[in-house]
N, C-alpha and C positions, 0 to 999 in steps of 0.2 A: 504494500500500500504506500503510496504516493501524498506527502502534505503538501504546502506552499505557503511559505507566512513571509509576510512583506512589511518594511518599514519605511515609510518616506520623511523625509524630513527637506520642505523648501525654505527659504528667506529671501524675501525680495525688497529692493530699497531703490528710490529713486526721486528723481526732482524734473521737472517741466515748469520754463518759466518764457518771459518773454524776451526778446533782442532788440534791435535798432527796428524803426519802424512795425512793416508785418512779420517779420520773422519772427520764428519760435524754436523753442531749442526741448530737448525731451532725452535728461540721462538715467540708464536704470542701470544696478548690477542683482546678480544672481547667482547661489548657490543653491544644489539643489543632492541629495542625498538617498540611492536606496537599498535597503539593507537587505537580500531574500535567503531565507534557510530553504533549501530542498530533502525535505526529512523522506525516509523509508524506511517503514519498517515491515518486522516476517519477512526479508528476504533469504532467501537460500544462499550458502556458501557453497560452491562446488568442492572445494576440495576440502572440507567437512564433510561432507555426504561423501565422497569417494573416501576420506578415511572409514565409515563407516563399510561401505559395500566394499571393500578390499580387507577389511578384515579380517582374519583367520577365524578373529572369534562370532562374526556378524555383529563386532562394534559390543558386546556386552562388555570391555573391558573397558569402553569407554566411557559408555552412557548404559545407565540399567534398561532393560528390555532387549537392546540390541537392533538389531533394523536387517531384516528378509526381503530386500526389493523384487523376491517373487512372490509375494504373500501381500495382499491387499489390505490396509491399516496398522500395517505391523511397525508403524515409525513409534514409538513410546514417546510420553508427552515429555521423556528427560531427552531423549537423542533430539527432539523436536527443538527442543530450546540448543542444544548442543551446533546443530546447523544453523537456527536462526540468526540472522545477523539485524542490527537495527543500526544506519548510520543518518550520513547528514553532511551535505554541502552548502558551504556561505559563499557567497557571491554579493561583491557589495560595487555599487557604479555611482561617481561624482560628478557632476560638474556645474564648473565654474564659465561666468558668460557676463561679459560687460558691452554696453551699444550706447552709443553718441547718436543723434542725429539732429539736422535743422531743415526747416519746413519754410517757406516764404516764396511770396510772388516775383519774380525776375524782374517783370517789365509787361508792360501792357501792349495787348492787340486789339486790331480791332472787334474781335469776339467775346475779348473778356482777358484777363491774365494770364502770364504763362505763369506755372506755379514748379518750384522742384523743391526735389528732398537729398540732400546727401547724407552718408552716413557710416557710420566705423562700427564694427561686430567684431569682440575677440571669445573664442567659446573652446575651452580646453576639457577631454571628458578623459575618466579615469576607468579602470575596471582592475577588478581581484575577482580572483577565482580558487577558492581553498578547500581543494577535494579531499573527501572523508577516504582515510588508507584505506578502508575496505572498500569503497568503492572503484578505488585506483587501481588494484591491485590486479594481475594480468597473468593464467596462468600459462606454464611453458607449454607448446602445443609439443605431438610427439610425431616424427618423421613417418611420412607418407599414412597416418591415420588421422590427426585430426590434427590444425591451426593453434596457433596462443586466442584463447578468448578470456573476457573477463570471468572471476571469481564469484562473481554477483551474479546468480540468474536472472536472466530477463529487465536486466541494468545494466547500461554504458559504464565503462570503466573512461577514469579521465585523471590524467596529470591537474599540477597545480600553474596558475595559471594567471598574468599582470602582465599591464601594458595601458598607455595612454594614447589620447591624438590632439588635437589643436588647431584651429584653423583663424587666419585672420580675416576681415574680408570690410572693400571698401566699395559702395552704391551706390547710385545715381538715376533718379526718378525725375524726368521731366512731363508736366501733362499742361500742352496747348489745345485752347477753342479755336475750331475751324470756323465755324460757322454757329449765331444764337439769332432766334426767333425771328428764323425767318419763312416764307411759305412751305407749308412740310417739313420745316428743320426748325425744333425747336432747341437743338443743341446737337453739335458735330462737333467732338473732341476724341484729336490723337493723343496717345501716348505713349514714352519709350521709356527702356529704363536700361542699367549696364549694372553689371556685378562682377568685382574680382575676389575671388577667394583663394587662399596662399592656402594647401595644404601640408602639414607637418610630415603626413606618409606621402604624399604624391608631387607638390610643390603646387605651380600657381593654374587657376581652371578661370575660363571665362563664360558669363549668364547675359544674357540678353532679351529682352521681350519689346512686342511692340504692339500696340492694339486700338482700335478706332471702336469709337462709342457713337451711337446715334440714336436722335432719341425726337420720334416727329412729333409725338405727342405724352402729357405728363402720363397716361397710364402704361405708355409701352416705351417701353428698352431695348435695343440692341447693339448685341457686342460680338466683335472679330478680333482674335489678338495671335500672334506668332512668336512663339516663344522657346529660344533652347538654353535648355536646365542641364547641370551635372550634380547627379544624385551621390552623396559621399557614404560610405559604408557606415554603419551605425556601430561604434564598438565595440557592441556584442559580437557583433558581423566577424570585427575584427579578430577579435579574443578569445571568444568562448570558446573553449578551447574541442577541435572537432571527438565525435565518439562515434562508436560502435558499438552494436551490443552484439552484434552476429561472428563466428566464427569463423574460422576459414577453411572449408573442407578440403583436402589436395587433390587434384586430379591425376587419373581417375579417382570417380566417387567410390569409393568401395562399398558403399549401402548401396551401389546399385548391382541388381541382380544379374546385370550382362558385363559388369564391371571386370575387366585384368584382374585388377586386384584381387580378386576372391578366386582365380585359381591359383 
């Protein structure tokens, strides 16, 4: 059986005031915190059970009852506790995230303002990954019968596991009126905007969009916008560290019936 318990912990602080004329300025910072246990427990140990079913004595000298894996309930509730295993993995993910920006009209047209926004984003994220030994733990497979699998039935087995990323990134929002109230056009404005983002694993990526608003009348809206985006991997993506819980049979299968192996 599988738990999931989660702790967050955000704080956010910030100030927006005004500048020269229309301009406006808006600084915030952020930390943000989350702690998760991945608990299990009744899992099987494999090679607790294989001490059991390799023993001479069918395991009685290990655990009272002993264990007949040809005899249907014959696991004794002492051997049962003897395989059970109950662990637990913490994974805990930070980050830190500060952003500047200022807001104001450029200069006037004849439709109305042209208005832009620049802006600075710095956003650094952490991750830990601290696997429970029994879940880590990986037994040696044995030549031309069966692969290294984990220890844990029917559980990924995973190293431990840290690394961070960071990225900087500098914006640029411009939105001009084409055209206001005029026959059929009660407002035509484009808009464009640019984005640089420096990343810490990849270095520097460039974002760009563009899109025209039109709007003949106050209940209807329409919008066309062209936009290319680079999606950056999310730390987990990065970090978490990969698993398996499946084995690796050698070829030939030797469970199979037509299989070499089995002459």
């Amino acid at each position: 059986m599988a738990e999931n318990q989660r702790d967050v912990l955000q704080l956010t602080a910030g100030t927006r005031g005004k500048l020269a004329g229309e301009w406006r300025f808006d600084l915030f910072a952020q930390f943000g915190q989350n702690d998760r246990i991945e608990r299990q427990t009744n899992n099987v140990s494999l090679s607790q059970l294989q001490n059991l079913a390799f023993a001479p004595d069918g395991g009685a000298s290990i655990c009272s009852g002993g264990f007949n894996p040809y005899v249907a309930g014959s696991l004794s509730s002492d051997c049962a506790r003897y395989v059970a295993v109950d662990a637990a993995n913490a994974i805990t993910l930070r980050q830190s995230l500060a952003e500047a920006s200022v807001t104001g009209p450029l200069w006037s047209l004849p439709a109305g303002e042209l208005s832009a926004a620049f802006g600075l984003l710095y956003k650094r994220d952490e991750f830990e990954y601290d696997a429970d030994e029994a879940l880590s733990r990986m037994l040696p497979g044995l030549p031309g019968v069966i692969g290294p699998r984990p220890d844990i039935a029917g559980f990924p087995a995973a190293p431990d596991r840290a690394g961070d990323a960071s990225n900087t990134d500098a914006y640029l929002e411009l939105r001009a009126p084409v055209l206001r109230d005029r026959p059929g056009v009660q407002l035509l404005e484009l808009g464009v905007g640019y984005r640089y983002s420096d990343y810490s694993q990849v270095g520097g990526v460039n974002s760009y969009k563009a899109d025209l608003l039109y709007r003949p009348v106050s209940p209807l809206r329409l919008r066309g916008s062209y936009q290319h985006a680079v999606r950056a991997p999310s730390i987990e993506e990065l970090y978490y560290p990969p698993v398996s819980n499946q084995f690796i049979v050698p070829m030939p299968e030797p469970c199979d019936a037509n299989s070499p192996a089995r002459t």
